[in-house]
Backbone as a chain_set.jsonl record, in Angstrom:
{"seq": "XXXXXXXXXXXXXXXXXXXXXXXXXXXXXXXXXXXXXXXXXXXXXXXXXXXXXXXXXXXXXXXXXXXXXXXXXXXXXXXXXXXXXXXXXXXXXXXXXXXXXXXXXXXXXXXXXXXXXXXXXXXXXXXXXXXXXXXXXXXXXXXXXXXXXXXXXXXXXXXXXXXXXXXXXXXXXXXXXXXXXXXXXXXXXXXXXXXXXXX", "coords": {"N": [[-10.915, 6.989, -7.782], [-13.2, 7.273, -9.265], [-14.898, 7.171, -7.043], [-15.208, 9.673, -6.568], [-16.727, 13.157, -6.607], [-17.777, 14.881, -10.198], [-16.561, 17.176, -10.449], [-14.618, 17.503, -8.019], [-12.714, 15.263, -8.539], [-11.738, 16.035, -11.429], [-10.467, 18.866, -10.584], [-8.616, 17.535, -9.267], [-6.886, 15.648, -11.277], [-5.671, 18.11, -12.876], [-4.009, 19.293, -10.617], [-2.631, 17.005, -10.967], [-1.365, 16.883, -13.107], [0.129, 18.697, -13.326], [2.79, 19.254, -12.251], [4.174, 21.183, -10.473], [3.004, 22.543, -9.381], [-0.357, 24.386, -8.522], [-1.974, 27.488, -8.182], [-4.806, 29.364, -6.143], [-6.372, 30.298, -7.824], [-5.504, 29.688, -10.639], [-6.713, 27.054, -10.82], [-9.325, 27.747, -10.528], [-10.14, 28.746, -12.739], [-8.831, 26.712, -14.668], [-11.104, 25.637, -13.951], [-13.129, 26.164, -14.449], [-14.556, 27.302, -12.07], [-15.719, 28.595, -8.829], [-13.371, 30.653, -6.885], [-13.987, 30.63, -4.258], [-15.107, 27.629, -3.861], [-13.292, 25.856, -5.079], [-11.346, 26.741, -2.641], [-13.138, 24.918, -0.884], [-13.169, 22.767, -1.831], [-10.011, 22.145, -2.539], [-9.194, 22.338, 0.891], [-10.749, 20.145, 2.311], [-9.445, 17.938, 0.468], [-6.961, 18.499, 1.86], [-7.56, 17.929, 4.334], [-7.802, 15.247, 3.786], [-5.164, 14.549, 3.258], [-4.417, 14.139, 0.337], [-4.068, 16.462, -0.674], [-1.092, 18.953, -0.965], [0.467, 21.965, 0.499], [2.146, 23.943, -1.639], [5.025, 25.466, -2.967], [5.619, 28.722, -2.521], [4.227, 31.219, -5.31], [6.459, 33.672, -6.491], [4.521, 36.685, -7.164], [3.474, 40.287, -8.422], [2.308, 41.879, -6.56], [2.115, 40.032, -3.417], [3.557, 36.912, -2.315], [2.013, 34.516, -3.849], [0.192, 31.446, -2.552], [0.729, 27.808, -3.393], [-0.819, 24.667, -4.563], [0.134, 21.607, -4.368], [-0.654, 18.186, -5.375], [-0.32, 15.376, -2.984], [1.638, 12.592, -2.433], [-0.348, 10.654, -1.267], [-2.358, 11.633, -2.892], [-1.31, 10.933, -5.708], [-1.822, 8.301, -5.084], [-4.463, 8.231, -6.01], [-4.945, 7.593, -8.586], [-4.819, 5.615, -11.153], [-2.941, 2.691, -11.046], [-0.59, -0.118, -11.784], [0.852, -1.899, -10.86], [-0.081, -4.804, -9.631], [-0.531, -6.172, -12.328], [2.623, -5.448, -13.507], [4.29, -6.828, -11.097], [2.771, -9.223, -11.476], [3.699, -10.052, -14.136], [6.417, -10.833, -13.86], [6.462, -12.391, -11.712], [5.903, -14.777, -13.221], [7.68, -14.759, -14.96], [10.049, -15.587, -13.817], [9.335, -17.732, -12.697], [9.291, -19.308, -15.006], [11.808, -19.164, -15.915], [13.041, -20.131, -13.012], [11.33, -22.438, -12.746], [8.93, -23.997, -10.433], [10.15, -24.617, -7.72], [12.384, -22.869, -7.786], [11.347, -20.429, -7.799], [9.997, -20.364, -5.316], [11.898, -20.313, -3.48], [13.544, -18.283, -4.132], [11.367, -16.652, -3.251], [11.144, -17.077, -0.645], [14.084, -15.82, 0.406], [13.525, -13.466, -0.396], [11.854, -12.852, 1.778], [13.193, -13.048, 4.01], [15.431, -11.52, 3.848], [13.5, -9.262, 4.206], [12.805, -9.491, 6.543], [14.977, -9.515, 8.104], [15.456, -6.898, 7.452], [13.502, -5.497, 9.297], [14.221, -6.496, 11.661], [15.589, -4.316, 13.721], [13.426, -3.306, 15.103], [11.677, -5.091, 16.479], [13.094, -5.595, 18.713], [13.156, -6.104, 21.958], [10.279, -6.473, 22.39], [7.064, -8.429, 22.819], [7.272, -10.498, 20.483], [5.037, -11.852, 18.654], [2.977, -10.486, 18.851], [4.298, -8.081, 17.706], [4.672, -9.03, 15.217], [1.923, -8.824, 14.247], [1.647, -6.375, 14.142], [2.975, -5.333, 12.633], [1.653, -6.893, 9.854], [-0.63, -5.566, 10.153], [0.374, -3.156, 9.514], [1.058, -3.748, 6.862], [-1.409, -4.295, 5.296], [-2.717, -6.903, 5.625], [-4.898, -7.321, 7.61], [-5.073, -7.98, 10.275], [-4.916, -10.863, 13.678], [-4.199, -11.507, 16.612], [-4.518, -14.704, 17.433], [-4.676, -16.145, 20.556], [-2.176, -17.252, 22.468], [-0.471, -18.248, 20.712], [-1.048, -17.843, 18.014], [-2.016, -16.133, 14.538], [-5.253, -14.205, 13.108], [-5.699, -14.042, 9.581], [-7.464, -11.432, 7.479], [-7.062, -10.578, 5.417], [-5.609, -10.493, 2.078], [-3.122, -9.66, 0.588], [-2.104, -9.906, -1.558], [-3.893, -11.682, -3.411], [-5.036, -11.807, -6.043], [-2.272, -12.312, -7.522], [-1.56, -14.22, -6.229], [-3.323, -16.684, -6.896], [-3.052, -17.382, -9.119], [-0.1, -18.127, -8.666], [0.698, -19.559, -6.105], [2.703, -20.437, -4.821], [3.562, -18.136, -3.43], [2.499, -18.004, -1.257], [4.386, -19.166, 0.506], [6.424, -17.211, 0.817], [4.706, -15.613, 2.454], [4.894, -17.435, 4.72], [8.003, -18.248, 5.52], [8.121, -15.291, 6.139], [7.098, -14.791, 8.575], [7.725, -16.832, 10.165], [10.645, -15.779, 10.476], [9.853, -13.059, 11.717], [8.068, -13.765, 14.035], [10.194, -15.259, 15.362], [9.471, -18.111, 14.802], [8.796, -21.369, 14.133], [6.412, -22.16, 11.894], [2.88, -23.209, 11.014], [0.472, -23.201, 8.089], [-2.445, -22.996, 8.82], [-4.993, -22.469, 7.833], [-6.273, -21.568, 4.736], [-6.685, -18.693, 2.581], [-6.489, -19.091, -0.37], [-7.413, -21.781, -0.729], [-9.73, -21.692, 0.056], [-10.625, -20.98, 2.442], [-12.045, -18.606, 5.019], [-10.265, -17.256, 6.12], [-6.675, -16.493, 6.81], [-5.034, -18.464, 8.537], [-2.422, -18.72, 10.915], [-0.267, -21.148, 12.707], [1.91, -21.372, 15.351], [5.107, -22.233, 16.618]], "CA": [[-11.368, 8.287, -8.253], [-14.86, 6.676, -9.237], [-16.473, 7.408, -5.773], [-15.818, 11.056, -6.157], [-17.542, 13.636, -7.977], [-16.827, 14.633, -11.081], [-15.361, 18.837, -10.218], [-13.042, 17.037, -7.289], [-11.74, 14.379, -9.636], [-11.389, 17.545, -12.233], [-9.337, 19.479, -9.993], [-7.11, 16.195, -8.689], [-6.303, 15.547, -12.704], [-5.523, 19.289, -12.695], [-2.916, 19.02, -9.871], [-1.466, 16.129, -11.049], [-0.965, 17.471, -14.873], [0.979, 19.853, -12.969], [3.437, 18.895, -10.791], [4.993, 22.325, -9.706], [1.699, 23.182, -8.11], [-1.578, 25.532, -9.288], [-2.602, 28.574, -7.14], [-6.544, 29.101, -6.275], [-6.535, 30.953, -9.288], [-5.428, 28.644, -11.422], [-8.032, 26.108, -10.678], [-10.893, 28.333, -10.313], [-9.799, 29.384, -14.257], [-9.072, 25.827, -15.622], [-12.154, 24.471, -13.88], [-14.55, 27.096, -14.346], [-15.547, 27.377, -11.001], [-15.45, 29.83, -8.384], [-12.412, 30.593, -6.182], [-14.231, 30.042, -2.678], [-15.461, 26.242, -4.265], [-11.785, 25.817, -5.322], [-10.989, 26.8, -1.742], [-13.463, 24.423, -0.256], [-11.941, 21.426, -2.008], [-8.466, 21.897, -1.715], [-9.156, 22.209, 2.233], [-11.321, 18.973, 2.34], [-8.433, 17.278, 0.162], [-5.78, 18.923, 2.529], [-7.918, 17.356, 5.322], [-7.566, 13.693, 3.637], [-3.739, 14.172, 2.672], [-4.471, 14.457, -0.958], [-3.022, 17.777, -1.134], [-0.68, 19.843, -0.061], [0.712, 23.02, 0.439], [3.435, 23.248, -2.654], [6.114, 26.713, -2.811], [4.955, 30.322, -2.434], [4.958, 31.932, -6.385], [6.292, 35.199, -6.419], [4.299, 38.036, -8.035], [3.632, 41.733, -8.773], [2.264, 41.509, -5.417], [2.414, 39.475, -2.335], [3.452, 35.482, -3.075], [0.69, 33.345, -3.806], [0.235, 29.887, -2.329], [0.725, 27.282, -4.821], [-1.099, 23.653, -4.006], [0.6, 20.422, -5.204], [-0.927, 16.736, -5.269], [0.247, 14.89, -2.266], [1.838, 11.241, -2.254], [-1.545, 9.68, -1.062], [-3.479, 12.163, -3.785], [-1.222, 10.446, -6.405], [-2.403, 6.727, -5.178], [-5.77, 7.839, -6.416], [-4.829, 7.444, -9.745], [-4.586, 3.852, -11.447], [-1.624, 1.78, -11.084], [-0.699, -1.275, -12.647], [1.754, -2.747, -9.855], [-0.28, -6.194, -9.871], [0.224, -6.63, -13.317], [3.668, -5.348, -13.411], [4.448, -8.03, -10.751], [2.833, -10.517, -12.282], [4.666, -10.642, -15.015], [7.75, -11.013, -13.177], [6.456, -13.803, -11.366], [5.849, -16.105, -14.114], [9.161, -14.866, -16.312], [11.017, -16.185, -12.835], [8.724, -18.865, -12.595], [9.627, -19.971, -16.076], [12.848, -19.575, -15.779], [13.809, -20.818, -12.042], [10.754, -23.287, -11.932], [7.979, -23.55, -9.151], [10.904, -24.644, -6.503], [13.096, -22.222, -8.023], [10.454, -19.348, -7.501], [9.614, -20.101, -3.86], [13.117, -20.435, -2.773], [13.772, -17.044, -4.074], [10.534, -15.671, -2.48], [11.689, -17.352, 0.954], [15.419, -15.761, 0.821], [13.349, -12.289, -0.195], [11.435, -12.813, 3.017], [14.227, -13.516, 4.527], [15.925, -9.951, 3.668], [12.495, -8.541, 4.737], [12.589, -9.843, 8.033], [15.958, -8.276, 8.519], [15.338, -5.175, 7.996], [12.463, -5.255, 10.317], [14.675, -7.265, 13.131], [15.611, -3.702, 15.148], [12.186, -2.828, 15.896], [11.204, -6.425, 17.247], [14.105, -6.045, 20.245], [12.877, -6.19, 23.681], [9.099, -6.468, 22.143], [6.249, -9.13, 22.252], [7.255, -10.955, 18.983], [4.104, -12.307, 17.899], [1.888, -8.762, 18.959], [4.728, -7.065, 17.313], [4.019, -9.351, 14.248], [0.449, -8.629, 14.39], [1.311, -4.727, 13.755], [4.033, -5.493, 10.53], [1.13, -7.35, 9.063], [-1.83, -4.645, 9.74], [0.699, -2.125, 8.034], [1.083, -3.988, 4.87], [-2.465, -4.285, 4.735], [-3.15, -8.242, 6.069], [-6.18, -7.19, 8.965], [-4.412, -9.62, 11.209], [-5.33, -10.082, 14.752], [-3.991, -12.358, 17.25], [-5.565, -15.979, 18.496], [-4.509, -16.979, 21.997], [-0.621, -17.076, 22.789], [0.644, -19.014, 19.265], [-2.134, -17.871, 16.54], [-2.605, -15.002, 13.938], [-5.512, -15.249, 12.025], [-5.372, -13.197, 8.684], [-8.655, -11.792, 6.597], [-6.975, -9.699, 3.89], [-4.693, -11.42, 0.993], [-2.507, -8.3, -0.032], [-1.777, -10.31, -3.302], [-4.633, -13.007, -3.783], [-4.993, -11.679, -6.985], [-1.252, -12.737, -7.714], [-0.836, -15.846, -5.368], [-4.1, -17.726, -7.177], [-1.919, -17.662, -10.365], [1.214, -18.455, -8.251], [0.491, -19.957, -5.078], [3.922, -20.227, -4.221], [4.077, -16.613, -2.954], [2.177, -18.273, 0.448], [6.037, -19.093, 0.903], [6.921, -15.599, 1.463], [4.273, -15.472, 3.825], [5.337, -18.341, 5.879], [9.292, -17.679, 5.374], [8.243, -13.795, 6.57], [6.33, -14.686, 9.496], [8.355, -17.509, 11.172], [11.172, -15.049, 11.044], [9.063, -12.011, 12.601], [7.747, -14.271, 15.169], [11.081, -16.383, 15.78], [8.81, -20.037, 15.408], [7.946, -22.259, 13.204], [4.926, -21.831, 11.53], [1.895, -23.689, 9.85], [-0.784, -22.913, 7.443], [-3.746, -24.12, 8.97], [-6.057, -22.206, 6.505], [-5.728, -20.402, 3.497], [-8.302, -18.349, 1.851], [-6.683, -19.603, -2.027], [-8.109, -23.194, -0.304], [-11.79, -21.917, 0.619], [-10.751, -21.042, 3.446], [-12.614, -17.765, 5.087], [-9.021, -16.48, 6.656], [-5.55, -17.432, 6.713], [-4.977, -18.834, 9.997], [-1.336, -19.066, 11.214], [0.027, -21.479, 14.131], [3.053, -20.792, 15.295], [5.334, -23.828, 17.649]], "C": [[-12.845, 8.253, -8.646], [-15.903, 6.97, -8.476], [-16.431, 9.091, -5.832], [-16.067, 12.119, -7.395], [-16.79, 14.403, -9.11], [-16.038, 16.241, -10.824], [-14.159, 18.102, -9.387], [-12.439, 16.409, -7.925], [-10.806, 15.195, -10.819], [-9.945, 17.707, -11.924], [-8.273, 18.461, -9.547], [-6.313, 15.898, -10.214], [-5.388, 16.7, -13.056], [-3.92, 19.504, -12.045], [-1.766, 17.7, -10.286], [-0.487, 15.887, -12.143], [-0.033, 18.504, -14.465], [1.938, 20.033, -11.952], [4.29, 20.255, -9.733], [4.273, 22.76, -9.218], [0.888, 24.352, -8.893], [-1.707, 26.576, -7.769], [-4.366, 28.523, -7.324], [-6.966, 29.449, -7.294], [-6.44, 30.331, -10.418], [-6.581, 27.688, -11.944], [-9.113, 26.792, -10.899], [-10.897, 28.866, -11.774], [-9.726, 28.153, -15.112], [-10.374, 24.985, -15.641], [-13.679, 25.236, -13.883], [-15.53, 27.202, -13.448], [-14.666, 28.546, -10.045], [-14.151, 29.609, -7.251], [-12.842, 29.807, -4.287], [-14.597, 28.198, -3.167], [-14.062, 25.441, -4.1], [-11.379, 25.794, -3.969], [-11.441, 25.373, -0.31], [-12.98, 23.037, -0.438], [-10.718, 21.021, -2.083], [-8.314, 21.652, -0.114], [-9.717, 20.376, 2.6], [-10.08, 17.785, 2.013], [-7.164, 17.096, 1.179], [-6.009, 17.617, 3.665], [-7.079, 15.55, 5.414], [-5.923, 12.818, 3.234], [-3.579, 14.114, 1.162], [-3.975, 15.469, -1.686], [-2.087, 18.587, -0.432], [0.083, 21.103, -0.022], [2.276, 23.242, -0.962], [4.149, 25.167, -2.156], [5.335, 27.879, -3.104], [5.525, 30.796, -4.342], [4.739, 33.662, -6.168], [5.374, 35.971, -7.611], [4.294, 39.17, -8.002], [3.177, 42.226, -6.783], [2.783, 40.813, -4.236], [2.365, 38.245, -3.009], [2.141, 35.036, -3.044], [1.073, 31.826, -3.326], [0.179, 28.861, -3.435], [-0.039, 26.267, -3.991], [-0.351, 22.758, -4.74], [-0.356, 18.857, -4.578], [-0.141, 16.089, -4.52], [0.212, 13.316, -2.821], [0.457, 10.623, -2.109], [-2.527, 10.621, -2.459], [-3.0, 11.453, -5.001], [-1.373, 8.873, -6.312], [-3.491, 6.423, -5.729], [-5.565, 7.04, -7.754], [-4.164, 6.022, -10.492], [-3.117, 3.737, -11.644], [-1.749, -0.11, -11.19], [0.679, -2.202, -11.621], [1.115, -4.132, -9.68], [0.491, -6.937, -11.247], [1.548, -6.639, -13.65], [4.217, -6.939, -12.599], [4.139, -9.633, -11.015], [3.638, -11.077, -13.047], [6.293, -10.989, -14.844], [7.871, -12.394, -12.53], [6.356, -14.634, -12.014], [6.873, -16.057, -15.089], [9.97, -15.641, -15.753], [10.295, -17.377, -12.647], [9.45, -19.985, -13.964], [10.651, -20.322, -16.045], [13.534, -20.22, -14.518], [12.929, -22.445, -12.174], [9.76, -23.331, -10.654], [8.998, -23.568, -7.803], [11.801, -23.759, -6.311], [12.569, -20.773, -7.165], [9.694, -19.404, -5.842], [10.681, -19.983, -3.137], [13.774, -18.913, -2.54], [12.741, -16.006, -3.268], [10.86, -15.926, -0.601], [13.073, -16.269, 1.248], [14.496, -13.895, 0.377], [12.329, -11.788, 1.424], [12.064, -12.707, 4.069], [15.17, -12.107, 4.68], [14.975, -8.965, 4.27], [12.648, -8.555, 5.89], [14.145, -9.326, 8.963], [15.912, -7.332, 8.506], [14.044, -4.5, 8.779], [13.253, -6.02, 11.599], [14.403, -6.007, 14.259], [14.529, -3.645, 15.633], [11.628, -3.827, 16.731], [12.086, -6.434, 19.056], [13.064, -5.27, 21.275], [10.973, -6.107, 23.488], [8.812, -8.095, 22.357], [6.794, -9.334, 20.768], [6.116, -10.983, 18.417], [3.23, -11.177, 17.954], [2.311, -8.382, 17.844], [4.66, -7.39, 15.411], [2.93, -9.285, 13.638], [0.451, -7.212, 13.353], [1.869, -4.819, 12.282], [2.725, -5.898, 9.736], [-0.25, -6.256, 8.876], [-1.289, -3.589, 8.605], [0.924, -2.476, 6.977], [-0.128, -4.385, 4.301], [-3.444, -5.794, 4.808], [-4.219, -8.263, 7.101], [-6.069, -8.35, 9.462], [-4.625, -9.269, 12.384], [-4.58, -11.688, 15.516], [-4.849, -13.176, 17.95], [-4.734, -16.458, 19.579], [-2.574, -16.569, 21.596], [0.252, -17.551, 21.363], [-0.064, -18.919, 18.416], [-2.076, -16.506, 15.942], [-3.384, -15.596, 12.8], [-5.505, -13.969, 11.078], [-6.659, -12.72, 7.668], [-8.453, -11.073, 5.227], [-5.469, -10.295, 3.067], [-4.174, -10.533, 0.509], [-2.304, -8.523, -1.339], [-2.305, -11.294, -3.755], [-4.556, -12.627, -5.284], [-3.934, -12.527, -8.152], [-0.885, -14.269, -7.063], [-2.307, -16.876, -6.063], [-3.424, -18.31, -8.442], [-0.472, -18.553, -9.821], [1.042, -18.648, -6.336], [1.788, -20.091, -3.945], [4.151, -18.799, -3.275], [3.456, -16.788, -1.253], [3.585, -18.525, 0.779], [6.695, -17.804, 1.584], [6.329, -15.645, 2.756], [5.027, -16.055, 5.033], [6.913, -18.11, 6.479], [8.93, -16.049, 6.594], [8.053, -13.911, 8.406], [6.823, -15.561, 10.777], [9.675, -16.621, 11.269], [10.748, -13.726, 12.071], [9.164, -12.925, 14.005], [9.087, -15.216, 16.123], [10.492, -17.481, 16.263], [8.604, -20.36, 14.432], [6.713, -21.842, 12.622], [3.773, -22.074, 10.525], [0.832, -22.806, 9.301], [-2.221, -23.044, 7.9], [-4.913, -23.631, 8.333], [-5.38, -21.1, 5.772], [-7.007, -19.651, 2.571], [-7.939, -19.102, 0.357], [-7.637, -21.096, -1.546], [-9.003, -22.998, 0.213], [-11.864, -21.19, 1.649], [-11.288, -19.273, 3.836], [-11.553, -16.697, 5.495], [-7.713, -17.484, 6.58], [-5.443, -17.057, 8.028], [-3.235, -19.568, 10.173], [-1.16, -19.552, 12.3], [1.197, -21.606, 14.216], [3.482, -22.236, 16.608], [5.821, -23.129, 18.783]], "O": [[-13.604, 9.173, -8.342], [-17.109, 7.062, -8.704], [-17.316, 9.778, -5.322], [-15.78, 12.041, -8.59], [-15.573, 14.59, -9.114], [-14.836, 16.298, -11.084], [-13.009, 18.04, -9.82], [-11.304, 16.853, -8.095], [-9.606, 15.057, -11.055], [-8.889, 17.26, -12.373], [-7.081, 18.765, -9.536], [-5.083, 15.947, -10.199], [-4.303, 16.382, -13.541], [-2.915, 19.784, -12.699], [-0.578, 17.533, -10.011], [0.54, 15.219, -12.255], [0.564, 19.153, -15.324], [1.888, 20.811, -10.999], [4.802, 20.17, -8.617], [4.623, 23.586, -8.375], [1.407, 25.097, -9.724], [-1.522, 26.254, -6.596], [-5.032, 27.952, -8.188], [-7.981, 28.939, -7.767], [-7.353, 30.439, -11.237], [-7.139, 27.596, -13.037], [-9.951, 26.243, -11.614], [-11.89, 29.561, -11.988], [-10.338, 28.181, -16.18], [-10.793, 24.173, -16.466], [-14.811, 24.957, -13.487], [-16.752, 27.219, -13.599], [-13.599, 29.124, -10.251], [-13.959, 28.483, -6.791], [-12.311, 28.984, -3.54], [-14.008, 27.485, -2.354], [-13.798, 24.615, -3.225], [-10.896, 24.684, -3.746], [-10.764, 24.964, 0.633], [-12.52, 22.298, 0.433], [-10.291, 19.899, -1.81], [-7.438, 20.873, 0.26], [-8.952, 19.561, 3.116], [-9.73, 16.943, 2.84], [-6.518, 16.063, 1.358], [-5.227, 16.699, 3.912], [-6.385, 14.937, 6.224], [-5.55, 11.66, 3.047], [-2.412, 14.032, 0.778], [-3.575, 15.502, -2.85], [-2.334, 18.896, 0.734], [0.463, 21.19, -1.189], [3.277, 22.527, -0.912], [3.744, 25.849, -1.215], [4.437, 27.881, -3.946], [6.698, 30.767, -4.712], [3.828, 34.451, -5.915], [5.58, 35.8, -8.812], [5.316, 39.539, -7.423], [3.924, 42.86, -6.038], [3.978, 40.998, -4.009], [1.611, 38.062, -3.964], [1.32, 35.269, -2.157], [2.067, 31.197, -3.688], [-0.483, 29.157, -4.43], [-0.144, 26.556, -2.799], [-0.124, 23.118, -5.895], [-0.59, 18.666, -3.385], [0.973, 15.962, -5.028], [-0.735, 12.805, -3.419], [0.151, 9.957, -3.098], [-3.472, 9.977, -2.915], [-3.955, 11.132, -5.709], [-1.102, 8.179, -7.292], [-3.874, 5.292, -6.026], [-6.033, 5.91, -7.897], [-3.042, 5.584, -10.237], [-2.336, 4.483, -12.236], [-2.579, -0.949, -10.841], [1.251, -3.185, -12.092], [2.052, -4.916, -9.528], [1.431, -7.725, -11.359], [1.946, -7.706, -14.119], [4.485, -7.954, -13.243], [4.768, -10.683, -10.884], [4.208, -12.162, -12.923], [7.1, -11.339, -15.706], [8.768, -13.233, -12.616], [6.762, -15.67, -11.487], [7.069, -16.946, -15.917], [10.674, -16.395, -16.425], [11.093, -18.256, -12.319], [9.951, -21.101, -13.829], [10.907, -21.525, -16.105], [14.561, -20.857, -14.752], [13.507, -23.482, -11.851], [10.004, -22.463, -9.816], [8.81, -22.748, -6.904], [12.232, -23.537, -5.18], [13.144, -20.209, -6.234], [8.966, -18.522, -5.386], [10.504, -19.509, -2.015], [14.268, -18.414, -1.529], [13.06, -14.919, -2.785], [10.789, -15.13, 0.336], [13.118, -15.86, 2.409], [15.033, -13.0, 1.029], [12.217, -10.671, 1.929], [11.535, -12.275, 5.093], [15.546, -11.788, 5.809], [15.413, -7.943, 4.798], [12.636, -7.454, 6.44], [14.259, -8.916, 10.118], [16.276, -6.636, 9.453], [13.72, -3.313, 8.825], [12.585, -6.022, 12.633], [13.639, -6.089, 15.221], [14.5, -3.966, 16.821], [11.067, -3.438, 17.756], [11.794, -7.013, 20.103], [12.455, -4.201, 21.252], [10.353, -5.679, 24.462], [9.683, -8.953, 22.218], [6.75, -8.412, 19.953], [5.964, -10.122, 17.55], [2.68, -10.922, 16.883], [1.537, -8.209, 16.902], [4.617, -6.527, 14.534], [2.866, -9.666, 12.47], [-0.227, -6.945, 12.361], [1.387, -4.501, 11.195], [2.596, -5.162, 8.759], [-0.823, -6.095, 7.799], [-1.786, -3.212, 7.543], [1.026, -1.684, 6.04], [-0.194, -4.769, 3.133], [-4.546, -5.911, 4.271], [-4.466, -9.396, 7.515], [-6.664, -9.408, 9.258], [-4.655, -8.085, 12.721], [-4.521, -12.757, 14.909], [-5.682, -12.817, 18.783], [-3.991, -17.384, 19.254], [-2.031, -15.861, 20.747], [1.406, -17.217, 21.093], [-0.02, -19.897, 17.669], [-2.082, -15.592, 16.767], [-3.119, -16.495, 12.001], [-5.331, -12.876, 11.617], [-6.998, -13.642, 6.927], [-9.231, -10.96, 4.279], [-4.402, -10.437, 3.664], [-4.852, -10.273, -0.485], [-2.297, -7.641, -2.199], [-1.634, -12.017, -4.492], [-3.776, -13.395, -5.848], [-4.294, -13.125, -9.166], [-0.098, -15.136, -7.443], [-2.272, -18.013, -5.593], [-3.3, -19.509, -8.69], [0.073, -19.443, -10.474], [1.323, -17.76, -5.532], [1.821, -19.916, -2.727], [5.064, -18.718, -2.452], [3.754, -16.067, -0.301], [3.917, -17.725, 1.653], [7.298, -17.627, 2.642], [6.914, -15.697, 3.838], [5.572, -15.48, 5.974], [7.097, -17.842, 7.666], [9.5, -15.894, 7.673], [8.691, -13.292, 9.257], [6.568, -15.317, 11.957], [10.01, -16.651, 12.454], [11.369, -13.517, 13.113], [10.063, -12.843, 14.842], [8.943, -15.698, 17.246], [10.603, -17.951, 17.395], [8.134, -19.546, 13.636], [6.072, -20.98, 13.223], [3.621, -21.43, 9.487], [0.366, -21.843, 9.909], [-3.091, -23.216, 7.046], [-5.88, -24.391, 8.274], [-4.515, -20.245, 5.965], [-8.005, -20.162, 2.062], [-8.87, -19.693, -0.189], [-8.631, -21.325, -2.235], [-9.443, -23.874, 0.957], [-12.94, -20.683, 1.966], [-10.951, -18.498, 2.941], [-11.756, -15.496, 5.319], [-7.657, -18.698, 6.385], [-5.617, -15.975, 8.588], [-2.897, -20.648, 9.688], [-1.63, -18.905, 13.235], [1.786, -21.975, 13.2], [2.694, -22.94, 17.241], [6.138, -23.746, 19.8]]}, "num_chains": 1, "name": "protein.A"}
């Protein structure tokens, strides 16, 4: 919310203090600005998925459009899901142990990779591994016939504390791919990408 200015941020606080949705009117009244302004940043927002069209309110008149804060407009807004998880990982840490706590992150990888099996049939495995990992946010790209290399750490934050959670990875990724599959770099170890080789 930082990069944008401070009326759009306004009006996004606005929408999100309000979950049944504001009309242009609304806004252009709590934010002391004019209705066409109001108009120009809800559209812009609309554009980016930030907002979206919420239920017609009836009045004395013809309904009015309401707007509501879309799913991606409420990601702007801080969330504490690292920390949350953190602290999960080191209560289970404490209590299973470091072997304890990778075993369980393998057998949740392990559940992951099932419920991604249908989509893998009659596909490229390792491509189709390529794509699972761009959508969770890993900017993974394939090296030669048995390589992905990896430049984004979805949870470095979390795995420098608990290193174990490269387990998941590995666990996730030799099921995706149906192979084996080494480390051969790691960014927690220096390294500039995580580089997977697969047997």
């Amino acid at each position: 919310m930082e990069s944008m200015p401070p009326r759009q941020q306004a009006l996004l606080r606005h929408l999100h203090d309000h979950p049944n949705g504001l009309t242009i009117d609304d806004l252009a009244e709590a934010l002391d600005v004019s209705r066409p302004a109001v108009r120009q940043h809800l559209s812009a927002f609309e554009a980016q998925g930030l907002v979206a069209h919420g239920p017609l309110r009836r009045t004395a008149g013809r309904p009015v459009q309401t707007y509501l804060l879309a799913g991606k407009g409420r990601e702007r807004f801080p969330r504490q899901y690292t920390w949350l998880a953190g602290l999960m990982i080191k209560a289970l840490a404490k209590r299973e142990g470091a072997e304890g706590l990778e075993a369980f992150l393998r057998e949740v990888a392990g559940d992951v990779a099932d419920g991604l099996e249908p989509r893998f049939q009659g596909k490229d495995r390792l491509a189709e591994t390529v794509t699972v990992m761009n959508e969770l946010g890993f900017n993974a790209r394939q090296d030669g016939p048995a390589g992905i290399t990896a430049t984004n750490c979805i949870y470095r934050a979390l795995a420098q504390d608990n290193p174990q959670l490269c387990a998941f990875d590995l666990e996730l990724l030799r099921r995706l791919a149906g192979a084996d599959v080494t480390h051969e770099g790691c960014m927690l170890r220096g390294s500039d990408a995580c580089c997977f080789r697969f047997a």
